[in-house]
C-alpha positions, 0 to 999 in steps of 0.5 A: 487526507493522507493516502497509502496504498499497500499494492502488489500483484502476487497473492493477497495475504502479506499485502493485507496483513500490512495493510491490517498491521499499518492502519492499526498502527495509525490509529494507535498514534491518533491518525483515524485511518479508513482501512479499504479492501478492494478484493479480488472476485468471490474473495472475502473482506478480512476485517471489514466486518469484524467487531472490535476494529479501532478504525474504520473499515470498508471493502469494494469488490475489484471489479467495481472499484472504480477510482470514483467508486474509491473516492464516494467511499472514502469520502463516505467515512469523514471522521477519518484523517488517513485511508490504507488501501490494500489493492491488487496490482490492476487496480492501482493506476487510477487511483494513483493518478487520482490521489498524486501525493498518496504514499505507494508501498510494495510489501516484500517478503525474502523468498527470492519470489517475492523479491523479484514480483515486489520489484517488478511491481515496483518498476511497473508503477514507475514506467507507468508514472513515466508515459505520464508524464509525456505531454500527449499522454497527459493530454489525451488523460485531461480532455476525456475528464472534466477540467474541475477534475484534471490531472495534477503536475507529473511532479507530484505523482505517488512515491513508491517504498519497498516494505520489507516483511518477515525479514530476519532480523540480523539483516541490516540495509545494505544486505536487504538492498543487495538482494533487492538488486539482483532482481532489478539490475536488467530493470533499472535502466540508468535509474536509482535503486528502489525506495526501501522503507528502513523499518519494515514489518518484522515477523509475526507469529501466526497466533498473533496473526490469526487474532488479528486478521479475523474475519469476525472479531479484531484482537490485538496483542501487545506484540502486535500493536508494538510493531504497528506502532513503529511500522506507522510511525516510519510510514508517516514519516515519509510525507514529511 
């Protein structure tokens, strides 16, 4: 099964917003998602018990959204051939680790903020993905679980993409990617830029957004269902 995770650790609204606009997007183009909502404490799930949703939903609160807790549901909706998973920042690690070739996306809007947060979210996986791959670590990570259930090659871990949101739309890559710089130059350390998804999600009108995420009834517009259409189609791309 194909696995995105849509990760970040400020907020929640623009994550789950892409989350919403992704899964819609694939199950237009036939990719039968799961969209999973692991919300924080007291919190809420947005869509996963609205009426007239495409795909399908769940939600597991944070503090129960262990990576086996993750699996049982997902494998509890096998109709399914994708999953989008919109995941606080603390959450992220394990299941990762559990899913290797699943696709991580930071959403990033362009205040300088959220800029600076989506890139330091971005370089945290990374070190993390990093201290994996040393032979102690990894050790230590396949003698506390069971051998049916080790661990994969570091090689094959998650690949992480910036995606931007609301950006305006006269700002071509290269602009985009300077900004992004500024905020990971004392980050980087020798390695390459981020991964910035080209096609990111453009700005939708809060009407459009207020019909869609809703927390009783799912309504998408012509606009919306456009973008998320190309949003999905970019995403898919990058497991080729």
């Amino acid at each position: 099964m194909s696995m995105y995770i849509l990760q970040g650790s400020k907020g929640g609204a623009g994550r789950t917003v892409s989350s919403v606009v992704l899964a819609t997007g694939l199950a237009a183009i036939g990719l039968r998602p799961l969209h999973l909502q692991v919300t924080m404490s007291g919190i809420q799930p947005v869509i996963a018990f609205a009426k007239g949703v495409p795909f399908s939903t769940a939600a597991l609160a944070e503090h129960a959204a262990t990576p086996e807790a993750i699996r049982h549901t997902i494998a509890a909706h096998p109709e399914c051939s994708t999953v989008v998973i919109d995941m606080v920042k603390r959450t992220v690690w394990d299941t990762v680790f559990d899913n290797p070739t699943s696709v991580v996306l930071f959403p990033m809007r362009p205040a300088a903020v959220e800029i600076e947060v989506a890139v330091g979210d971005y370089r945290d996986l990374q070190t993390h993905q990093a201290s994996a791959s040393d032979p102690h670590f990894r050790l230590h990570r396949q003698t506390a679980r069971p051998r049916y259930n080790a661990r994969p090659p570091i090689a094959s871990l998650a690949r992480g993409w910036l995606l931007p949101v609301a950006w305006p739309e006269d700002m071509d890559d290269h602009a985009v990617a300077a900004k992004v710089e500024r905020f990971d130059g004392f980050m980087r350390a020798g390695l390459p830029g981020p991964s910035i998804l080209k096609r990111g999600i453009p700005d939708i009108s809060r009407e459009h957004l207020d019909d869609l995420i809703n927390t009783s009834q799912y309504v998408c517009s012509r606009t919306v269902e456009a973008t998320a259409v190309a949003v999905a189609q970019s995403v898919a791309k990058l497991r080729v």
